[in-house]
VMD Tcl script that builds the backbone (N, CA, C; Angstrom):
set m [mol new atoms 336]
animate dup $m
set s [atomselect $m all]
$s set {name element resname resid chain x y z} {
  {N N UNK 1 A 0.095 -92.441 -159.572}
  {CA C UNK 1 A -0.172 -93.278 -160.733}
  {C C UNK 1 A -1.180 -92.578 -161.644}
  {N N UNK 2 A -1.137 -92.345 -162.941}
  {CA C UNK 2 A -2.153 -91.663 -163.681}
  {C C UNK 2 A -2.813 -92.783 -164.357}
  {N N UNK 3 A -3.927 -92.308 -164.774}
  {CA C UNK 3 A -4.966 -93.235 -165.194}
  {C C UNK 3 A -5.170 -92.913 -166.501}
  {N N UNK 4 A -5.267 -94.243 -167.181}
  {CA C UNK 4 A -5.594 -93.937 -168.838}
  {C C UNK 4 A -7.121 -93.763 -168.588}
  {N N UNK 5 A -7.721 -94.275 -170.016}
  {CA C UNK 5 A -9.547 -93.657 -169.874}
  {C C UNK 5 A -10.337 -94.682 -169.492}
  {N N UNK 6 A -9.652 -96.057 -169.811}
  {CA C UNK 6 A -10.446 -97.224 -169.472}
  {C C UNK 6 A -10.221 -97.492 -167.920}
  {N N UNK 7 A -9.318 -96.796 -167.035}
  {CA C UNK 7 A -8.933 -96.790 -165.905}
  {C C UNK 7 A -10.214 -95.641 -165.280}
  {N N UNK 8 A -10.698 -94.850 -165.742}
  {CA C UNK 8 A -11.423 -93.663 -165.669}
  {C C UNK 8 A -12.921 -94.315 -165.823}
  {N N UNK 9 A -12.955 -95.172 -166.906}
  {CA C UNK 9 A -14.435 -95.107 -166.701}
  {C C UNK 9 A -14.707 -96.285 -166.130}
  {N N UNK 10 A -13.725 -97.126 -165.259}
  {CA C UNK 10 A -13.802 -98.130 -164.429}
  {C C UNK 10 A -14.381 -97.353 -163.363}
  {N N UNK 11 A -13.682 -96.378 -162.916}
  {CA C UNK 11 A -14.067 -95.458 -161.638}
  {C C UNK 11 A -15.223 -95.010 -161.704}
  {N N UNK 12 A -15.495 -94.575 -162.988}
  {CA C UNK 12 A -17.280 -94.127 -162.855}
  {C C UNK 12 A -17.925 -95.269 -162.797}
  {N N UNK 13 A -17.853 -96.271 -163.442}
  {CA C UNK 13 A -18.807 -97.005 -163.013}
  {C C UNK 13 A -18.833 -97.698 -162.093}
  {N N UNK 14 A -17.591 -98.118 -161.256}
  {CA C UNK 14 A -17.530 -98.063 -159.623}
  {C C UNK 14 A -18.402 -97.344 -158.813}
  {N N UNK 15 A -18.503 -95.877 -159.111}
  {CA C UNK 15 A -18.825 -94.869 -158.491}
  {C C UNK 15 A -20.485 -94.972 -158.562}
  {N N UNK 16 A -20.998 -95.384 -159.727}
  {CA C UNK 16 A -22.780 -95.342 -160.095}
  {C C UNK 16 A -23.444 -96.837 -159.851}
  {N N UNK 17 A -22.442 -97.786 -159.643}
  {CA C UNK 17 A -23.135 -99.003 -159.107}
  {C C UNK 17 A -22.918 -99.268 -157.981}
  {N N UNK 18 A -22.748 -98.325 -157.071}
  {CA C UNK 18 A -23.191 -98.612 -155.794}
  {C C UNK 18 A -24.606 -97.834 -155.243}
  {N N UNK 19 A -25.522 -97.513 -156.554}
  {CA C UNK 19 A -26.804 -96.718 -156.551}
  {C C UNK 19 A -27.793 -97.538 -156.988}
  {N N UNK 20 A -28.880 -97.494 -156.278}
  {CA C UNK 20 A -30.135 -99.040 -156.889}
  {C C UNK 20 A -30.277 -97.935 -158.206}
  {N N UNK 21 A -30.266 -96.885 -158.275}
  {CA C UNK 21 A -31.042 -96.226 -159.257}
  {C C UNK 21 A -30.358 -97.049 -160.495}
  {N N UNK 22 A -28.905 -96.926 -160.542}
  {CA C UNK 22 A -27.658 -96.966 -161.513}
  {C C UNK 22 A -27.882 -95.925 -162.957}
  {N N UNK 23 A -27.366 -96.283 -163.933}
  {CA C UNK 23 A -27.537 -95.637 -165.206}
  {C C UNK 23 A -29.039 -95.247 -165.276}
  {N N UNK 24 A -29.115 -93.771 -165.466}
  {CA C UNK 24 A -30.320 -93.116 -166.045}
  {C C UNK 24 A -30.100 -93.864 -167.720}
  {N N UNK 25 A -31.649 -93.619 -168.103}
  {CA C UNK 25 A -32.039 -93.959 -169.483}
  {C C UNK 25 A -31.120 -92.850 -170.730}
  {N N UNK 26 A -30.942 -93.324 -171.758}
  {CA C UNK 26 A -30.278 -92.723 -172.311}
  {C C UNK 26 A -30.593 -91.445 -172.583}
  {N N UNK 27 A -31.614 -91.061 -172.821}
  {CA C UNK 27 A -32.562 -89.494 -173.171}
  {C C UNK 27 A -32.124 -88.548 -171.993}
  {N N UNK 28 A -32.285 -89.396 -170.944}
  {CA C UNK 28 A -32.006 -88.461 -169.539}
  {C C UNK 28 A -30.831 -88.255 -169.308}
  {N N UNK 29 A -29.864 -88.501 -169.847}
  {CA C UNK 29 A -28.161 -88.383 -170.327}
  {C C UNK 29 A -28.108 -87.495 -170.865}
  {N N UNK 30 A -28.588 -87.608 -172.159}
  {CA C UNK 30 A -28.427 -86.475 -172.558}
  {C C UNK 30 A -28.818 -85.243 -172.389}
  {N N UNK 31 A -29.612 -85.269 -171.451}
  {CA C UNK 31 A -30.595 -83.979 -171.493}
  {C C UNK 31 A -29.273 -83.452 -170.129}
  {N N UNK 32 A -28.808 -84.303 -169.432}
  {CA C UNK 32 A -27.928 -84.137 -168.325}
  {C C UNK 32 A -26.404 -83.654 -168.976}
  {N N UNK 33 A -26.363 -84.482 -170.190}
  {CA C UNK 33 A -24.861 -83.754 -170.864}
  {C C UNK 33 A -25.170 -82.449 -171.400}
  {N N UNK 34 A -26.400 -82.413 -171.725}
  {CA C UNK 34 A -26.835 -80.770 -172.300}
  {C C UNK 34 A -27.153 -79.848 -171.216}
  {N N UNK 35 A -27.361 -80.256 -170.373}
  {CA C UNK 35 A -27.103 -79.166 -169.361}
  {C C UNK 35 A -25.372 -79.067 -169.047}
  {N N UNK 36 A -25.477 -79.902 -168.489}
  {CA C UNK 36 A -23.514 -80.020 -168.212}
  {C C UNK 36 A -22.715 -78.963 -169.862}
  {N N UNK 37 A -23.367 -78.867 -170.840}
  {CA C UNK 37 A -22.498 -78.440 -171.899}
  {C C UNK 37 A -23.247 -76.746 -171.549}
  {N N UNK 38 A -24.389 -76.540 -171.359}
  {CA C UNK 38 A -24.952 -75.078 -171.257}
  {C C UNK 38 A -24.114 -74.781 -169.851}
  {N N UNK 39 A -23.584 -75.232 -168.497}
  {CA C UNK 39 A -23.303 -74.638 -167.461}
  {C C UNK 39 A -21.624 -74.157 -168.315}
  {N N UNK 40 A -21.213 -75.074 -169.299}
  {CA C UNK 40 A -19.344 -74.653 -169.538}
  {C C UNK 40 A -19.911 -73.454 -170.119}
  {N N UNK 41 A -20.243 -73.423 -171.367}
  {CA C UNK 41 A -20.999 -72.267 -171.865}
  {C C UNK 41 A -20.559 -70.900 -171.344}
  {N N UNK 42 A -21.496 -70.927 -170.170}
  {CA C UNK 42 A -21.940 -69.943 -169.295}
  {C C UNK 42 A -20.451 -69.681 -168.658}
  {N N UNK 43 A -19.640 -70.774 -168.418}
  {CA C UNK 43 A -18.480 -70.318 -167.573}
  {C C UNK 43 A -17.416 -69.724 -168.840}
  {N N UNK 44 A -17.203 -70.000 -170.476}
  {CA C UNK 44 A -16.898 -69.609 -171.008}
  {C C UNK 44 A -17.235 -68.089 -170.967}
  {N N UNK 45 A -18.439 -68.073 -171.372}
  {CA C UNK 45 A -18.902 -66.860 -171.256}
  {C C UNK 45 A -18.672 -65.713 -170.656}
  {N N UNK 46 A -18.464 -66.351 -169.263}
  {CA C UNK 46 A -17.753 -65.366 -168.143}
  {C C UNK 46 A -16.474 -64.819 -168.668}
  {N N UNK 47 A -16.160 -65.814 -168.259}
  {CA C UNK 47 A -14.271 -65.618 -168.553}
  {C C UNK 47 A -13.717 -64.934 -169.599}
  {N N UNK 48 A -14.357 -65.184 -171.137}
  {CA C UNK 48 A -13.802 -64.700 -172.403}
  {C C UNK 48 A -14.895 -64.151 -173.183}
  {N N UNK 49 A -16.498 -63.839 -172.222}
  {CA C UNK 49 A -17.032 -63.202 -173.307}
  {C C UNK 49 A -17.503 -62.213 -172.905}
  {N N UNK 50 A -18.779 -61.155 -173.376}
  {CA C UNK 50 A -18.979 -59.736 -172.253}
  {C C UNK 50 A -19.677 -60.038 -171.262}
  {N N UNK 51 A -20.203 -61.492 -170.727}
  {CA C UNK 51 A -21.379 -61.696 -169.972}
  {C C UNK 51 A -20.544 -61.599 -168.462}
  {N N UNK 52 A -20.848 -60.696 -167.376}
  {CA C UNK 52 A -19.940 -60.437 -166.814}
  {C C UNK 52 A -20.860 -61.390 -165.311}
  {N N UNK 53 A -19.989 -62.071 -164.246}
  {CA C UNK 53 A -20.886 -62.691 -163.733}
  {C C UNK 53 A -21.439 -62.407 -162.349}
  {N N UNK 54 A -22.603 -62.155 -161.969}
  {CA C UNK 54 A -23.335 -61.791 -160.673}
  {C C UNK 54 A -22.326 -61.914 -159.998}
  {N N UNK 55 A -22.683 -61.285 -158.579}
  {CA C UNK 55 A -22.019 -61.030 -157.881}
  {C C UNK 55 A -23.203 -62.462 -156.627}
  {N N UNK 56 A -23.563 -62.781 -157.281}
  {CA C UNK 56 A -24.645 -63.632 -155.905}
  {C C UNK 56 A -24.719 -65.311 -156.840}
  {N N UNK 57 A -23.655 -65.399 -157.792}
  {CA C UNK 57 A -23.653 -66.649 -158.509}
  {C C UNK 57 A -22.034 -67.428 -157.947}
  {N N UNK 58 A -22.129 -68.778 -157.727}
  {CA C UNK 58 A -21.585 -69.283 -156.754}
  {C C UNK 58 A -20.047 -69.455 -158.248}
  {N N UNK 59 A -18.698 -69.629 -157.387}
  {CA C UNK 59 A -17.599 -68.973 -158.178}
  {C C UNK 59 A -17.446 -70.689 -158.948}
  {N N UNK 60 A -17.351 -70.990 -160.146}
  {CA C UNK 60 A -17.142 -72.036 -160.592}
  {C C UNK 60 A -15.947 -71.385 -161.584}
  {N N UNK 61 A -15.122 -72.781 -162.315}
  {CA C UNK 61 A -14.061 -72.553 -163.253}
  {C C UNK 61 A -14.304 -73.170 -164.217}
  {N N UNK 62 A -13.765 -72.650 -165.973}
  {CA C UNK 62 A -13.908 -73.620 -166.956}
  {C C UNK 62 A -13.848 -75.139 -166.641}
  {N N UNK 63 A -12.291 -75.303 -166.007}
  {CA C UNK 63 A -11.911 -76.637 -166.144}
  {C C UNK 63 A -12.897 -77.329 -165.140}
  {N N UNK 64 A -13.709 -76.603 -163.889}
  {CA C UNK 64 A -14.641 -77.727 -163.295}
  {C C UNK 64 A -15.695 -78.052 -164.274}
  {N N UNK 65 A -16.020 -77.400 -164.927}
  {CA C UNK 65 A -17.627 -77.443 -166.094}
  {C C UNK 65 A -16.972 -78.651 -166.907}
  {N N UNK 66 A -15.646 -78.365 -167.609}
  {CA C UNK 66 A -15.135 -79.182 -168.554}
  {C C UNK 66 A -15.017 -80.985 -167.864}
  {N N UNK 67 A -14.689 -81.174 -166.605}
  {CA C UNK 67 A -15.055 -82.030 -165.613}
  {C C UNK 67 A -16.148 -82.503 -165.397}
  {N N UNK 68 A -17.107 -82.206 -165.502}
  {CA C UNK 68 A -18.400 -82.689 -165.488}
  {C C UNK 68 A -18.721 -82.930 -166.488}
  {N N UNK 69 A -18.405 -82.291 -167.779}
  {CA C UNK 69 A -19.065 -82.860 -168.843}
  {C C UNK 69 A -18.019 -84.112 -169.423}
  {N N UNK 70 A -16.977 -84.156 -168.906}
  {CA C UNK 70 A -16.380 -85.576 -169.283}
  {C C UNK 70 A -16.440 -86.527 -168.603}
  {N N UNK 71 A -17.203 -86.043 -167.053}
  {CA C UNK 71 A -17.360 -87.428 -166.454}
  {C C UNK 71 A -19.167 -87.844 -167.149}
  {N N UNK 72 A -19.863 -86.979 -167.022}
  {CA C UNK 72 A -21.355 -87.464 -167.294}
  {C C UNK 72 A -21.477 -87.989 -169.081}
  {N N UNK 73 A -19.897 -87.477 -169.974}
  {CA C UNK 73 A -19.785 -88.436 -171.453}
  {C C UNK 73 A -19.415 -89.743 -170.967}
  {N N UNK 74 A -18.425 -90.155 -169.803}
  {CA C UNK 74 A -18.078 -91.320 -169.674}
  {C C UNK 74 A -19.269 -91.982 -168.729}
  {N N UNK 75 A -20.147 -91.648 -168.012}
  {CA C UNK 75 A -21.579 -92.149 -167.808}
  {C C UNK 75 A -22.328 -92.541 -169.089}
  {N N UNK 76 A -22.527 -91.727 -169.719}
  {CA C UNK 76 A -22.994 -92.073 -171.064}
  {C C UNK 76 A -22.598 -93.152 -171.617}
  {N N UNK 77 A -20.959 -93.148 -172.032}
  {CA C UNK 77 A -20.537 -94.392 -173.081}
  {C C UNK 77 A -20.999 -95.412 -171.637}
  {N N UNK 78 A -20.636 -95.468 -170.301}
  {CA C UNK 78 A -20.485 -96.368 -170.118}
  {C C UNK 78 A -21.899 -97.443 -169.771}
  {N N UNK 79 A -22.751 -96.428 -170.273}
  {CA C UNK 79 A -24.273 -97.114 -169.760}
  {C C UNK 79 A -24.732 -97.727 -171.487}
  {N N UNK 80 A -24.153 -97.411 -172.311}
  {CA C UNK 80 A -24.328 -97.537 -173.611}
  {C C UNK 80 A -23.265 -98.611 -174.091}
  {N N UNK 81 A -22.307 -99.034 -173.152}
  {CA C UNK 81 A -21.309 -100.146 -173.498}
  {C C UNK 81 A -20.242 -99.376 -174.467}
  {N N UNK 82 A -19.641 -98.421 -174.512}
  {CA C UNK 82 A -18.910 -97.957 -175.759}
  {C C UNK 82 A -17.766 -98.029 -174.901}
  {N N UNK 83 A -16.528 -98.474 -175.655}
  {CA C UNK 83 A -15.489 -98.195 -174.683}
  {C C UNK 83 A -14.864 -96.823 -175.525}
  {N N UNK 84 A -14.261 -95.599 -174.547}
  {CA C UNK 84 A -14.098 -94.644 -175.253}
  {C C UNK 84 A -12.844 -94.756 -175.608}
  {N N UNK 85 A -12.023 -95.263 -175.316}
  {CA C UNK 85 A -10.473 -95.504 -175.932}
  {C C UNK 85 A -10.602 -96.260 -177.253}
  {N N UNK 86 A -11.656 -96.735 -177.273}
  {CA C UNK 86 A -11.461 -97.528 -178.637}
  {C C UNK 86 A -12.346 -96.357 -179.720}
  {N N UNK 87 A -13.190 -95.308 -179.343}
  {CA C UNK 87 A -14.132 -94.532 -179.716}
  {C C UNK 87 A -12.973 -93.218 -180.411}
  {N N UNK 88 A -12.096 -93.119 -179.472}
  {CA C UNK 88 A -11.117 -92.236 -179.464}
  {C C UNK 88 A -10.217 -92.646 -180.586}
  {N N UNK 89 A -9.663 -93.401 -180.799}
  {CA C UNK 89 A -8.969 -93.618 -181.328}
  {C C UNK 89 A -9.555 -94.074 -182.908}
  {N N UNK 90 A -10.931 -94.195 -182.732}
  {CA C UNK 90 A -11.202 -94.569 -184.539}
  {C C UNK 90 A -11.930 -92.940 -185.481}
  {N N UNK 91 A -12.219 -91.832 -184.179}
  {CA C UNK 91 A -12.597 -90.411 -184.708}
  {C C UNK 91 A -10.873 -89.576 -184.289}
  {N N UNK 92 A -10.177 -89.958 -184.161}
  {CA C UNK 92 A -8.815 -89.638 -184.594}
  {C C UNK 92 A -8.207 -89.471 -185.432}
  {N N UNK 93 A -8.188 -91.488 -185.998}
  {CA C UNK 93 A -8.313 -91.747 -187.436}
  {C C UNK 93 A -9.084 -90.889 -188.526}
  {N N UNK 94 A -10.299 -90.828 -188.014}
  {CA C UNK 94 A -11.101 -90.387 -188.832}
  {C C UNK 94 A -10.815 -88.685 -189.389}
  {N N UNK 95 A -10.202 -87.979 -187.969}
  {CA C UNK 95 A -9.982 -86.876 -188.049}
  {C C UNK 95 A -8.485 -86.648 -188.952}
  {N N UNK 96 A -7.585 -87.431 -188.512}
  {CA C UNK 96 A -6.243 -87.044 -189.610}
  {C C UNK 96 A -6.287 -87.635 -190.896}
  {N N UNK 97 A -7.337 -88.184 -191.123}
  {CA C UNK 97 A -7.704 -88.597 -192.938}
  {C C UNK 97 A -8.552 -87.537 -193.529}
  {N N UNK 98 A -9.627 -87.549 -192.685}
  {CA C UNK 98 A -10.313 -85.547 -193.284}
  {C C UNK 98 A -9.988 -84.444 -193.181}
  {N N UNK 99 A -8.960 -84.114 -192.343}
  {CA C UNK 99 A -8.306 -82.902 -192.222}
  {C C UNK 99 A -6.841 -83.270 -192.494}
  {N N UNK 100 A -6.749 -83.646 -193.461}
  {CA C UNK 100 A -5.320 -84.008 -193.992}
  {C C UNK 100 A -4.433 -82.728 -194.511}
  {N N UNK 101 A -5.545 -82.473 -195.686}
  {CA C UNK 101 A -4.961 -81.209 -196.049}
  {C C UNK 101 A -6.301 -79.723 -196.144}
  {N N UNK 102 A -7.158 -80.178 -194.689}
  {CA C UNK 102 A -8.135 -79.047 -195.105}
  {C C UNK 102 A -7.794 -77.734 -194.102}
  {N N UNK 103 A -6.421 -77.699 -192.782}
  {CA C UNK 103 A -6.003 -76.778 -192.253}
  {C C UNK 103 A -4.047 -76.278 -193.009}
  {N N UNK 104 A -3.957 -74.814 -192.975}
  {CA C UNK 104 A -2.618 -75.066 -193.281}
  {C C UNK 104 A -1.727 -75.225 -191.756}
  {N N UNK 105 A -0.762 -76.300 -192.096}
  {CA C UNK 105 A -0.360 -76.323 -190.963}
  {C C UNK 105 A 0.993 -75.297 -190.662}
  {N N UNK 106 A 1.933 -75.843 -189.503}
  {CA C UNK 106 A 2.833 -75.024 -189.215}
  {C C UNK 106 A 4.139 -74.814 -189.508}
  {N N UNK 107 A 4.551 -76.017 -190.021}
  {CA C UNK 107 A 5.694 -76.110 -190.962}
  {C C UNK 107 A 5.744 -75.462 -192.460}
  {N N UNK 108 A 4.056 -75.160 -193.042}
  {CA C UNK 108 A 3.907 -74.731 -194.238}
  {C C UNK 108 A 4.146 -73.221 -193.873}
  {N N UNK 109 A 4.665 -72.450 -192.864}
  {CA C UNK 109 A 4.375 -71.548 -192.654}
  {C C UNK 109 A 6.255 -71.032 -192.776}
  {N N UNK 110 A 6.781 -71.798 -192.345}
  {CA C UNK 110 A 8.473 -72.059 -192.095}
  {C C UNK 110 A 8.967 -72.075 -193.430}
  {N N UNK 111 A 7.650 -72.925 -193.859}
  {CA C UNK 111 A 8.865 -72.745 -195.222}
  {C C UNK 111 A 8.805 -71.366 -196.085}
  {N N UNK 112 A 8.314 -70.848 -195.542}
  {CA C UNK 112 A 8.047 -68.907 -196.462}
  {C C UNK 112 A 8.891 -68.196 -196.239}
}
mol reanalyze $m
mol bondsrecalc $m
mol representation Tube
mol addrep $m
């Protein structure tokens, strides 16, 4: 069965209220998504840039970094009450009304 996002951040917050601590304060989120965004970074880095990686640094993959930083965004919305399907869908909007005509697309390319 696959899970949409509101199915997803049911699970996280399943997963963080069974902790007396529960939701860190919002500052400490972020400082936790900004690390989580400096570790992809670094795994970018590896993979596609010259930073080549130790030989004594433990083997991680883009897509696990990219994993963490979408579960600790859905910690975020979900300690902040945002539902992200509804978040998603109005910077969507937002995105195919401002980039309407500011990329050329691929059909403009067909027609040459």
């Amino acid at each position: 069965m696959e899970k949409n996002l509101t199915d997803l951040q049911k699970e996280v917050d399943d997963y963080i209220q069974q902790f007396k601590v529960g939701y860190f304060e919002p500052l400490a989120q972020m400082a936790r998504l900004t690390e989580e965004v400096g570790e992809l970074a670094r795994e970018i880095n590896h993979y596609y840039g010259p930073k080549q990686k130790k030989a004594s640094e433990p083997a991680k993959t883009v897509a696990e970094e990219l994993g963490d930083v979408f579960i600790v965004t859905m910690m975020m919305a979900n300690s902040l009450d945002i539902d992200l399907t509804t978040a998603f869908n109005e910077n969507m909007t937002k995105f195919y009304n401002r980039d309407a005509k500011r990329f050329e697309r691929k059909e403009d390319e067909d027609e040459n």
